[in-house]
C-alpha positions, 0 to 999 in steps of 0.5 A, spaced: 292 480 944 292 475 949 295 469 947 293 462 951 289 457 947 283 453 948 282 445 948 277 441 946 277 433 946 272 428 945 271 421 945 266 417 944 265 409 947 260 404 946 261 399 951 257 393 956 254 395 962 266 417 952 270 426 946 273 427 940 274 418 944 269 413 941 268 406 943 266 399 941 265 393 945 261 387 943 261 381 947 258 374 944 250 373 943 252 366 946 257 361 948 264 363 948 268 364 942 276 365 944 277 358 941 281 359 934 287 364 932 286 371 932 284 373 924 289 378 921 287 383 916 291 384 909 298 381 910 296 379 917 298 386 919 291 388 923 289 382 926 288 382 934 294 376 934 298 382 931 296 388 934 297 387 941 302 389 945 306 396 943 304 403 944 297 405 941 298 401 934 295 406 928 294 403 920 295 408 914 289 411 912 288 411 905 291 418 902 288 421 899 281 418 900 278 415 894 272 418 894 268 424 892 266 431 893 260 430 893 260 424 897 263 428 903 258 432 903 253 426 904 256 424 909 257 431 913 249 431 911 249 425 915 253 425 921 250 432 923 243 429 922 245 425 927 247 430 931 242 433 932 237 426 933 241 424 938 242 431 941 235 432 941 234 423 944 238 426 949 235 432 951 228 429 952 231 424 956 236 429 961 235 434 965 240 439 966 245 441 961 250 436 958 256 436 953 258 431 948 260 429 941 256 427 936 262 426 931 265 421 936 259 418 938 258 416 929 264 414 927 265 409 934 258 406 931 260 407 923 266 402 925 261 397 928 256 399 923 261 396 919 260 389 920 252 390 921 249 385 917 242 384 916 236 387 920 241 389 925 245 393 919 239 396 916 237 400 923 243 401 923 244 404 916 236 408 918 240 411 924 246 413 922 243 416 915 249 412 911 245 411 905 246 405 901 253 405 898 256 402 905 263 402 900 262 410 899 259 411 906 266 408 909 271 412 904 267 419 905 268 417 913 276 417 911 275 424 907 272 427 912 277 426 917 281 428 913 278 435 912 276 436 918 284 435 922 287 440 916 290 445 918 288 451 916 289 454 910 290 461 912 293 463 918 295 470 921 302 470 923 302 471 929 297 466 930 298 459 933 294 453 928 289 449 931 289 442 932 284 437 930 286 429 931 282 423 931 285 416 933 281 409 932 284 403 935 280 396 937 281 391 942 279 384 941 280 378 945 286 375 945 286 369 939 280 371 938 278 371 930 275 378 926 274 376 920 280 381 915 274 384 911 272 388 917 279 389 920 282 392 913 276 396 913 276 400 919 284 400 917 284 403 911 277 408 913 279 409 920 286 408 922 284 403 926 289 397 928 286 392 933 291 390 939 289 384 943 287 383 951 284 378 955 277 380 957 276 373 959 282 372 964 284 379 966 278 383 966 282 389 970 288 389 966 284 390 959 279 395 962 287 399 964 288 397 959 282 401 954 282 407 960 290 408 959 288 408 951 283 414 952 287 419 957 292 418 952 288 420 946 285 426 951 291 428 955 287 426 961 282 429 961 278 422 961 282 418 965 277 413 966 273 412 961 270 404 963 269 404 970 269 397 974 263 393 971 262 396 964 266 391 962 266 383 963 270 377 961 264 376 956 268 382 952 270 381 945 271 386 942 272 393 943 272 399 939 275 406 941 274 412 937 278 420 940 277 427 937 282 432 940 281 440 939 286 445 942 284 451 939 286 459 941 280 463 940 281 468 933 281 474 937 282 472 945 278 476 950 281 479 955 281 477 963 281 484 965 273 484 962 271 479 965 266 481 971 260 478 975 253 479 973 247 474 972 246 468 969 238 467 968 239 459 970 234 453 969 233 453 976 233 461 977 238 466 978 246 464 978 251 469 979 257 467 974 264 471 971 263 473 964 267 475 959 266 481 955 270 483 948 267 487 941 269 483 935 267 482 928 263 476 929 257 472 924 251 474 929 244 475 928 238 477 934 231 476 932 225 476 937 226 468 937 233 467 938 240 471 939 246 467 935 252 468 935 259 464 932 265 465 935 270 463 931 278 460 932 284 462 929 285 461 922 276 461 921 275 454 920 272 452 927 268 455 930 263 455 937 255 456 935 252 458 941 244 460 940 240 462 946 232 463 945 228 468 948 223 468 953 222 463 960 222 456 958 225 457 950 230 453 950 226 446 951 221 449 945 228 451 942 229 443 942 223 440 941 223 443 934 231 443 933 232 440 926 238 440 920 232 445 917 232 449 923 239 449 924 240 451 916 236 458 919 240 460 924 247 459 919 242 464 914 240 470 918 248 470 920 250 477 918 258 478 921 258 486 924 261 489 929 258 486 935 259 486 943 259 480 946 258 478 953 259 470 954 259 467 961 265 462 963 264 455 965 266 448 966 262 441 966 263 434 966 257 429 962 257 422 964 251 419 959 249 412 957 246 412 949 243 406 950 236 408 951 237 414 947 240 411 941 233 404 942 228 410 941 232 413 935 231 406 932 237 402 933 235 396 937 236 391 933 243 392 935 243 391 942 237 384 942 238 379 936 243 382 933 247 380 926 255 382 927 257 376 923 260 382 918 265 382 924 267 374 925 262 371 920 258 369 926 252 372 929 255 372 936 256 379 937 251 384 940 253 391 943 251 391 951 250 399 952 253 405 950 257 410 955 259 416 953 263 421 957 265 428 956 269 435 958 269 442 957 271 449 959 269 456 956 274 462 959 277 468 955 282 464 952 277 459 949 275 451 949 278 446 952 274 439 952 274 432 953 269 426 951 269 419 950 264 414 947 264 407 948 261 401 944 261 395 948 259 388 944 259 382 949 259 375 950 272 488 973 268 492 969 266 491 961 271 496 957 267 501 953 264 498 946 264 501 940 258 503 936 256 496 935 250 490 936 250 485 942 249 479 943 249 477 951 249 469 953 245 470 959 240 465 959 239 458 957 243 456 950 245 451 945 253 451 943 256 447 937 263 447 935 263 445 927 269 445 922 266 451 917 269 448 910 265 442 911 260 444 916 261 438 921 259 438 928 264 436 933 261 438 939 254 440 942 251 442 949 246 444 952 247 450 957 242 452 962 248 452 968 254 456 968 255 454 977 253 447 978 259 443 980 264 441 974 
């Protein structure tokens, strides 16, 4: 078998102007608030007066989260929902492919959801499909960080156990105050401790400052996630969210059935190396669509990739995508011998979330918005959301990036056994999910395999 491994990262930011990196920056609504003490969390530990400095400070989450069952599963209910909004957001508004992360992108906003007040909350709450026990919402966020960075619970032994990681942190203006309420939240449900910069005097040093952040927690992969100009001495608050995967396909493909045939592309005929392998995988063709889960070792992540049928398929496929639509796909599945042909690729997905997320109703955050849950002012409005991401598909699996930033300102194919096939020649949708509880870490639209990265 061959033994290297695939990677994953994504970041998600929100910022003025990432995989598992997510951002939040807030700027004020008017005048300038770097005037009083920074306020500190429980015992002063999390307050920006204290977190600053130090090499990415980290606050214990609760363990074990108190919450329940069926709490978690509300909120994965949730977060794929709005996975596959956004996706679809995205999808109407942006030609070509794409790769993100939903997950990122919903935990950086749940941090900023969580000092949403008033009519900013409630269109938060509506998008976000948080529910109304705001309390449960944030404990399950924790649960199911939690799950989904377990390692697997079977393993073959010579298999090596992938790796789920999911860091939070927010910077904040120095002498800048939060209230603790809001700082001892996003410790206890999020691991998040603030670290204080200067936005107002040394815009730069705290743009290096987040970006050295994000390639830590991507392996630089996303070595510059705010780029000159997102941010500016207005920045008041940052907040910054990553997801790491490194994966090893459960059975890997071998390179030398890997060859050159013919991506049917968006834009005509593209000539791409696929790989080739026959497994025993969870599949399903029918005259709509084929699909197929190729799963990672251990079986508890896995890459949903569904390609429609026929010319101009993949954008009806999106239109009528839903949680619905999805559940149908996972009902058809049926795991047989299957022969697989999958092209290799590599792309790199700059997108801005701001428009996207205004159409799914979020406005309100970003014009006339009630941060006071934060500073106990309403000062505070989110700018723009920015998001990067990363990946690459090869015989040995996924590797991938991306980052989310919340800005608040002031040869030839061995011969098959006996099997069915399914052949990803064509336009397709991929999801990266954590199986046991069913959340969507990635997504991406595939219509190219050749474009440059």
């Amino acid at each position: 078998m061959h033994s290297s491994f695939p990677r994953a990262i994504a970041l998600s930011t929100l910022t003025t102007a990432f995989v598992g990196l997510g951002a939040t920056s807030l700027l004020p609504a008017c005048g300038d608030a770097n005037t009083a003490e920074a306020g500190g969390g429980a015992g002063g530990e999390r307050g920006p007066g204290n977190g600053g400095g130090g090499d990415s400070p980290t606050v214990p989450r609760d363990t074990p989260p108190p919450i329940t069952a069926n709490a978690v599963s509300a909120l994965v209910a949730a977060q794929n929902t709005f996975s596959i909004d956004l996706y679809r957001a995205v999808a109407s508004s942006t030609e070509g492919r794409f790769f993100f992360s939903p997950l990122s992108v919903h935990q950086a906003l749940s941090m900023a959801y969580a000092g949403a007040a008033g009519a900013t909350q409630s269109a938060m709450r509506d998008v976000l499909h948080a529910g109304a026990d705001d309390a449960a919402y944030h404990d399950a966020q924790n649960a199911v960080a939690q799950a989904v960075t377990a390692p697997p619970a079977e393993l073959p032994a010579d298999a090596i156990a992938p790796v789920v990681r999911l860091a939070n942190t927010l910077f904040v203006q120095q002498n800048y105050p939060l209230l603790p309420t809001f700082t001892d939240r996003l410790g206890a449900s999020y691991g998040a401790a603030a670290q204080a910069v200067d936005f107002a005097g040394d815009t730069e040093g705290a743009r290096g400052t987040i970006n050295a952040w994000v390639a830590e927690h991507t392996e630089d992969h996303i070595p510059e996630l705010l780029k000159p100009g997102m941010i500016s001495e207005m920045t008041r608050l940052t907040l910054v969210n990553a997801v790491y995967f490194l994966g090893q396909w459960a059975t890997a493909f071998e390179p030398t059935a890997t060859f050159e045939e013919t991506f049917r592309g968006a834009d005509g005929d593209e000539p791409a190396p696929f790989m080739h392998g026959t497994f025993d995988l969870a599949a399903t063709s029918n005259e709509t669509y084929d699909a197929v889960a190729l799963p990672y070792a251990g079986g508890e992540l896995h890459m949903l990739a569904i390609a429609p049928k026929g010319e101009g398929s993949l954008a009806a496929f999106e239109a009528e995508f839903d949680g619905d639509a999805l559940a149908g796909v996972d009902g058809a599945l049926t795991v047989e011998r299957t022969s697989v042909a999958v092209p290799k690729f590599e792309m790199r997905s700059p997108l801005m979330l701001k428009a996207p997320l205004r159409a799914l109703g979020m406005g309100p955050a970003f014009t006339e918005a009630d941060f006071s849950g934060i500073t106990g002012a309403r000062d505070l409005s989110i700018s723009d959301v920015v998001h990067e991401a990363w990946v690459r598909v090869d015989e040995s699996g996924t590797e991938a990036a991306a980052a989310t930033a919340v800005v608040f300102d002031a040869g030839a194919a061995p011969e098959p056994l006996e099997s069915r096939s399914v052949r990803l020649d064509r336009p397709f949708l991929a999801l990266i999910r954590h199986v046991p509880t069913g959340a969507i870490l990635f997504m991406a639209r595939v219509d190219s395999v050749t474009a440059a990265p």
